[in-house]
Structure formats: C-alpha cells, structure tokens
C-alpha positions as a Markdown table, in Angstrom:
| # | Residue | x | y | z |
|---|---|---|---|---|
| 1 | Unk | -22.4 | -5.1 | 3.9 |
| 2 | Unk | -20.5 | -2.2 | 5.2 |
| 3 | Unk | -17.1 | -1.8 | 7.7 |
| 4 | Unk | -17.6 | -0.4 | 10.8 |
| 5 | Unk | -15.6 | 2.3 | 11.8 |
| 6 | Unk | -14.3 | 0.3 | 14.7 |
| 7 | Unk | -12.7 | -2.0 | 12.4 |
| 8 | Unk | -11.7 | 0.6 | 10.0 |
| 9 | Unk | -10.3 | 2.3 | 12.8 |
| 10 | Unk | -7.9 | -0.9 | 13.9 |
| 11 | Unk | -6.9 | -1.7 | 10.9 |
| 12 | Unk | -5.7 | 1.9 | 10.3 |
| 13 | Unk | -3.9 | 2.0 | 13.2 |
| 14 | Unk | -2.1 | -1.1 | 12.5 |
| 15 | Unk | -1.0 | -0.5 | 8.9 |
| 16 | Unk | 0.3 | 3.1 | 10.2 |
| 17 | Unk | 2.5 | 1.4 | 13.5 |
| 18 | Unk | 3.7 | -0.9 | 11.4 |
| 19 | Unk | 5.0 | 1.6 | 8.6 |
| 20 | Unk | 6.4 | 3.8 | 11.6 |
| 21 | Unk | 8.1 | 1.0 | 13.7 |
| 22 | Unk | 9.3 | -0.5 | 9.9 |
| 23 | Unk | 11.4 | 2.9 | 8.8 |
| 24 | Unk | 14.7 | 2.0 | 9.4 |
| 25 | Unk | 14.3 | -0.9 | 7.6 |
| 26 | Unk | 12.7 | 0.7 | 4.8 |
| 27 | Unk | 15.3 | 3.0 | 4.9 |
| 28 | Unk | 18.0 | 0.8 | 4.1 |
| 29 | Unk | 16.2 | -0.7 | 1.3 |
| 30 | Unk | 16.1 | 2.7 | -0.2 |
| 31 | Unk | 19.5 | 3.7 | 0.6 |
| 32 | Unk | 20.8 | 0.7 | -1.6 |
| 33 | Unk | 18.9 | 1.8 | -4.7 |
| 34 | Unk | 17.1 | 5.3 | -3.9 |
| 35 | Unk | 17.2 | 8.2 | -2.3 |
| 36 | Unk | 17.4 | 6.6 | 1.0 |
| 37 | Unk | 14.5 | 8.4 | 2.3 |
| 38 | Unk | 12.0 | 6.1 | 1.8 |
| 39 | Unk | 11.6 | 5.2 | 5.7 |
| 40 | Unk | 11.6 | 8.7 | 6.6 |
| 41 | Unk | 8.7 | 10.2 | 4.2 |
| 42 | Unk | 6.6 | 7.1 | 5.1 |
| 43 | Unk | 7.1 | 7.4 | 8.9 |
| 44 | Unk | 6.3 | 11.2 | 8.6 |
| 45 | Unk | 3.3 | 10.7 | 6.2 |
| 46 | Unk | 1.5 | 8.1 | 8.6 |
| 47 | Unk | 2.2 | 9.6 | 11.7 |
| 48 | Unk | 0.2 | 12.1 | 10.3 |
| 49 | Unk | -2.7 | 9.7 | 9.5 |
| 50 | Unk | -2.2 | 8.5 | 13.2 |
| 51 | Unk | -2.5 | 11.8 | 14.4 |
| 52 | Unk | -5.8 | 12.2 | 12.6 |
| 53 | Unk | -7.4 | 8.5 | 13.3 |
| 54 | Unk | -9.7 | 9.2 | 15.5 |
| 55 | Unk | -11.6 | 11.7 | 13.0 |
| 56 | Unk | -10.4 | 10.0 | 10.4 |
| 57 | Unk | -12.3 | 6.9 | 11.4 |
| 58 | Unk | -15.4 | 9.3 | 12.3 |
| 59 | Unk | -15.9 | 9.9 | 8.5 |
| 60 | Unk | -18.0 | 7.9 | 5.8 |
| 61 | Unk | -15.7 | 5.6 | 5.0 |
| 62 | Unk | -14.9 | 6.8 | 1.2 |
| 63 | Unk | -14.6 | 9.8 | 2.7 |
| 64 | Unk | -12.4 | 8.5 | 5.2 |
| 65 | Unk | -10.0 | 6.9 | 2.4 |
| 66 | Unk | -9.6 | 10.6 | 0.4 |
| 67 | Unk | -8.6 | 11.9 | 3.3 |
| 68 | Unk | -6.2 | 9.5 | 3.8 |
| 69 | Unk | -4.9 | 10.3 | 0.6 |
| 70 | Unk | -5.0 | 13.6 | 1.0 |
| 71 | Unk | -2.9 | 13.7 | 4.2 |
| 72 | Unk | -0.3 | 11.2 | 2.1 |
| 73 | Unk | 0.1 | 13.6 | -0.7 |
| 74 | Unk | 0.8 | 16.4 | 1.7 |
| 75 | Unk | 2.9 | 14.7 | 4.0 |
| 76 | Unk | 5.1 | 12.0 | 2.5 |
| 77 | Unk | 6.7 | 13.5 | -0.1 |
| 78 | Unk | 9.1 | 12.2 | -2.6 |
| 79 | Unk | 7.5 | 9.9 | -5.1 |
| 80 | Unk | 6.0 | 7.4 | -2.8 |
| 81 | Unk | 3.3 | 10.6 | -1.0 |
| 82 | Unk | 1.8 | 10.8 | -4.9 |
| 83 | Unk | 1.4 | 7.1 | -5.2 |
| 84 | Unk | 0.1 | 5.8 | -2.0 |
| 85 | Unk | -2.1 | 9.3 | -2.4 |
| 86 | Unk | -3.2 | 8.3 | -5.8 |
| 87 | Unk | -4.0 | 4.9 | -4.4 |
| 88 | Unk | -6.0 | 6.0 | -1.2 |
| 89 | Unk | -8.0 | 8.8 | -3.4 |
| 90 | Unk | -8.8 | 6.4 | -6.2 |
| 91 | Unk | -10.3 | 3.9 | -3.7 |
| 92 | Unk | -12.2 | 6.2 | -2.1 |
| 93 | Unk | -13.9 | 7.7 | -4.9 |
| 94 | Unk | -14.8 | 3.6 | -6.2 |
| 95 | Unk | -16.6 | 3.9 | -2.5 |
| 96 | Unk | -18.3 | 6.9 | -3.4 |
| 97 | Unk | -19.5 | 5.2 | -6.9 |
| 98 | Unk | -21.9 | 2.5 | -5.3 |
| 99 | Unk | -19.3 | 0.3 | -4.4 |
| 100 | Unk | -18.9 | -1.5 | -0.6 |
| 101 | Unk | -16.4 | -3.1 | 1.7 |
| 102 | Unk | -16.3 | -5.9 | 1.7 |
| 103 | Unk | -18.1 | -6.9 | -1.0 |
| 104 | Unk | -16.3 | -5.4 | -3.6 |
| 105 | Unk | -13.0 | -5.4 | -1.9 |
| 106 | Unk | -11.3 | -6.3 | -5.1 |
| 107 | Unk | -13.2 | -3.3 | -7.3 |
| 108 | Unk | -12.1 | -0.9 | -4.7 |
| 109 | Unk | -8.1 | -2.3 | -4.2 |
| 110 | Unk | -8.1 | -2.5 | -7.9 |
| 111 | Unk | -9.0 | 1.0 | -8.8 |
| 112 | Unk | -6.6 | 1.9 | -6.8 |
| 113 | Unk | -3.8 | -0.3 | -8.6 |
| 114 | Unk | -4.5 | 1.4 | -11.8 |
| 115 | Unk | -4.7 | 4.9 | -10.0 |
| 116 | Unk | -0.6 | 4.2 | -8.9 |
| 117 | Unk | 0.1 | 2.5 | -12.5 |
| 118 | Unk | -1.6 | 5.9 | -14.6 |
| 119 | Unk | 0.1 | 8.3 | -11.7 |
| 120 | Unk | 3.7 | 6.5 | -12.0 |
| 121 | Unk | 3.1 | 5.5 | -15.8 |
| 122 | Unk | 4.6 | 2.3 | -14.7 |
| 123 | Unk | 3.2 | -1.4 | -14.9 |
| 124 | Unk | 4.0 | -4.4 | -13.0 |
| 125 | Unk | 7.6 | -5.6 | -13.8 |
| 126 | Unk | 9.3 | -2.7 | -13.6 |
| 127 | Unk | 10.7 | -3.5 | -10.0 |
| 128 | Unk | 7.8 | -1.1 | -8.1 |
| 129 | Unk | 5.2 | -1.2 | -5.4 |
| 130 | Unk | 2.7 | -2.5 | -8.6 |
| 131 | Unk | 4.8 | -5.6 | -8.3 |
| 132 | Unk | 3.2 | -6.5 | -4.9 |
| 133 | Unk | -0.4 | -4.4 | -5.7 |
| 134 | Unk | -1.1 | -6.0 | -8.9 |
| 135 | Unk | -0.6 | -9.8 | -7.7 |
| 136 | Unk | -2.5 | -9.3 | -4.8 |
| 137 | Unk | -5.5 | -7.8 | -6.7 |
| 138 | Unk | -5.3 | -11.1 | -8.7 |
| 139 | Unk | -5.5 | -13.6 | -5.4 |
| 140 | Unk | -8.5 | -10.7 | -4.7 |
| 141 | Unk | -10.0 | -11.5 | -7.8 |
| 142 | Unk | -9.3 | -15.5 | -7.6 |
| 143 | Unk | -9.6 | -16.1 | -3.5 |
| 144 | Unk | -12.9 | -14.0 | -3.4 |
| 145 | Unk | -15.3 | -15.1 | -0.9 |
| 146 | Unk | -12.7 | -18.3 | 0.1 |
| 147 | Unk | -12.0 | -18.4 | 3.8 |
| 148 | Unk | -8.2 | -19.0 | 3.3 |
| 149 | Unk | -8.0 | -15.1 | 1.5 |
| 150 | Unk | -6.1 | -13.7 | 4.0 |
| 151 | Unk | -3.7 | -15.8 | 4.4 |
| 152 | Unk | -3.5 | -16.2 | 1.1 |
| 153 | Unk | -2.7 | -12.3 | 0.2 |
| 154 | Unk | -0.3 | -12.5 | 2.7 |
| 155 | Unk | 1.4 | -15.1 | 1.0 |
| 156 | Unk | 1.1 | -13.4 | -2.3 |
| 157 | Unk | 2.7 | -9.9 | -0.7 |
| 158 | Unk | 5.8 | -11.6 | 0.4 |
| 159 | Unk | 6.2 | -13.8 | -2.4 |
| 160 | Unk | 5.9 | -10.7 | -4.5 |
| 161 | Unk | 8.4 | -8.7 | -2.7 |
| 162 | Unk | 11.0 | -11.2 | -3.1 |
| 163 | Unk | 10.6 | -11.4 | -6.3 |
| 164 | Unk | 11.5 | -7.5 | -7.1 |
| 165 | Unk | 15.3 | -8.3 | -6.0 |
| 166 | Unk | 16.4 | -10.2 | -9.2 |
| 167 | Unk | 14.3 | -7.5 | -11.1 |
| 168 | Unk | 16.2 | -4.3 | -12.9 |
| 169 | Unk | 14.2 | -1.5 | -12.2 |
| 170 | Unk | 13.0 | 0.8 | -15.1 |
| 171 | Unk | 11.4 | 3.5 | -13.2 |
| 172 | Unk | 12.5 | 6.0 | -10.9 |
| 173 | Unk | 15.2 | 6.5 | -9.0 |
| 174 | Unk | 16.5 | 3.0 | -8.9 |
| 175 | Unk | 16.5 | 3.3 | -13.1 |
| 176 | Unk | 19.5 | 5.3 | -12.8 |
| 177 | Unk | 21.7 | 2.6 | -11.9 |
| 178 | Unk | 20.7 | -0.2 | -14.7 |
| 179 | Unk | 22.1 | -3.7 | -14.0 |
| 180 | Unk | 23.4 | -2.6 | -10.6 |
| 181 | Unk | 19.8 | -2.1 | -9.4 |
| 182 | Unk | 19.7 | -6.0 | -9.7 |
| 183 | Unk | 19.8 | -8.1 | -6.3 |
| 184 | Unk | 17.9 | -5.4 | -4.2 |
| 185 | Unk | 14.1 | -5.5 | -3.0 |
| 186 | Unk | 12.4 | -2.5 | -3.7 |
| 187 | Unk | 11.3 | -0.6 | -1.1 |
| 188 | Unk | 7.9 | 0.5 | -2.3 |
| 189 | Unk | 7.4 | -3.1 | -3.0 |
| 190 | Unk | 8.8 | -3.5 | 0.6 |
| 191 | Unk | 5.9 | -0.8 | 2.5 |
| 192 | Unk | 3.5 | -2.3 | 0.3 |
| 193 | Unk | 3.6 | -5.5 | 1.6 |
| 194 | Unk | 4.1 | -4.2 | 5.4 |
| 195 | Unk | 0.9 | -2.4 | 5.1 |
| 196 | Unk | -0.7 | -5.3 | 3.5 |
| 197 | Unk | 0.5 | -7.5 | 5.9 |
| 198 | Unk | -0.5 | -5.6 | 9.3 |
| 199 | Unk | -4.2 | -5.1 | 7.8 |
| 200 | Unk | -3.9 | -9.0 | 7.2 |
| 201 | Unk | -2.5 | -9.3 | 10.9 |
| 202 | Unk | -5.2 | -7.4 | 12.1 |
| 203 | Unk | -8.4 | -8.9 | 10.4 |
| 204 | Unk | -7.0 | -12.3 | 11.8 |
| 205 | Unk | -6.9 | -11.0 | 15.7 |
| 206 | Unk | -10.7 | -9.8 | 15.2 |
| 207 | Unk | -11.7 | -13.6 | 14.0 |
C-alpha cells in the first residue's frame, strides 16, 4: 500500500500553513528560553517547502521526503533546520530501503526519531522536540493498525508538550539557563506537535 501524491500533497500543505500561521507563537516560546528565533527559521524553512509543493509532491515519495529535508537544512537555520532536516532525510532513505506508507509508518517515523537523537546527541528527557517524537513513535508502535490512532497521536503530542514545561532542559540553548529553564514548553517540542497535529487534522478531513 502506497500514499498517493494527492494525499501526500495535502498533508504537506497543511503541516507547512500551520508552522507558518503558528510563528509568533512559536516565537514566544523561544524567546523565553532560546534564541527567540524559533518562529522565524521555521516560518522561512516551510515557506520554502510551500513554494516547492507542487514538485515536491510530483516526486517518488522517499524522494519527496529528502528533499524536504534538504530544503529544511538549507532554509531553517539555527539548530531546528539540522534536526527537522535529519528527520525528513532519515525517513526518506527508510522509504528508499523497501519500506511503505502506511504500512510501516512506525519504521519510517522511527528512523527518523533516532536520526534527530544521533544529530542532537540528545534523548528524550532532556526538554526537546524528542520529547513529543519519541512518545508518539511508541502510540505508533502500540496503536498500529487501531482505528482510534489518530486521535490517539494527537493526544500523545499535546500530552507530551505539556509535559516539557516542568522539565530543565540539558541541551541547547535553553541549557544555559539551568533551573530557570523550568516552567517553559519547549518550542521544538511545541512545532513538533503543530506539525503532528495538522497531518492528524488533515487525514481526519479525508475520512
């Protein structure tokens, strides 16, 4: 079983509006424990994967996903155009290994997880975007094949992004501030679960 480029296509475009249209909230996420430019690199990284979605979406799809990645690691800068690249390049070279969406949804999603943990050296726990990616890959795992999985990893995204605030973050830029990091979501966490969440948005307006 394969996804047509139709649906590839809108749930492309929906994960990229919604990052765009979510910046200034990302942005204030970041300026309470970052750099503050969190909203901005995102915005600029998938507007340029909107400006490309129509040959994008033309591609084989593991193709599709490298260049995805590709145009993330060129575009988004800071240390959020690395990961998300990582994530998208990881999962499209599982596709180009004999693997299919969606059958194995959760082979593909997970070697992208690891791709972000071995690019940020980081693990879940350490108040990151792994802290939503990593429990979502388990409800992928556990909620394979039931007909309550979306709503079920949308669940588990926000559940997971609440959970960063009481978290003290141990990697990047938040690290610098120890204990004060405490009581913040982190933003990575936060455009994780936003692009998480639209995908899930859309896949239930095509049921």
């Amino acid at each position: 079983m394969s996804v047509q480029s139709e649906t590839f296509k809108s749930l492309l475009k929906a994960a990229a509006e919604q990052v765009i249209a979510s910046a200034p909230e990302l942005t204030s996420l970041d300026q309470a424990i970052g750099d503050g430019d969190h909203g901005t690199n995102m915005k600029r990284g998938f507007e340029a994967v909107l400006g490309k979605l129509d040959a994008i979406s033309a591609q084989p799809l593991d193709e599709a996903f490298k260049t995805i990645g590709k145009t993330l690691v060129m575009t988004v800068g800071g240390a959020s155009g690395p990961l998300y690249g990582s994530f998208f390049l990881a999962a499209g070279e599982a596709l180009s290994h004999d693997k299919h969406l969606p059958d194995d949804l959760a082979d593909v999603f997970g070697s992208g997880v690891n791709a972000v943990s071995a690019r940020g050296r980081s693990q879940a726990g350490e108040k990151t975007m792994l802290d939503v990616l990593v429990p979502v890959l388990e409800t992928l795992k556990t909620g394979a094949g039931q007909p309550d999985l979306i709503a079920r990893v949308r669940s588990t995204a926000a559940e997971a992004v609440e959970r960063t605030a009481p978290m003290q973050a141990t990697k990047g830029r938040a690290s610098f501030l120890g204990a004060r990091s405490v009581g913040h979501v982190d933003p990575g966490a936060r455009s994780s679960c936003l692009l998480l969440h639209a995908v899930c948005s859309s896949l239930e307006a095509r049921q």
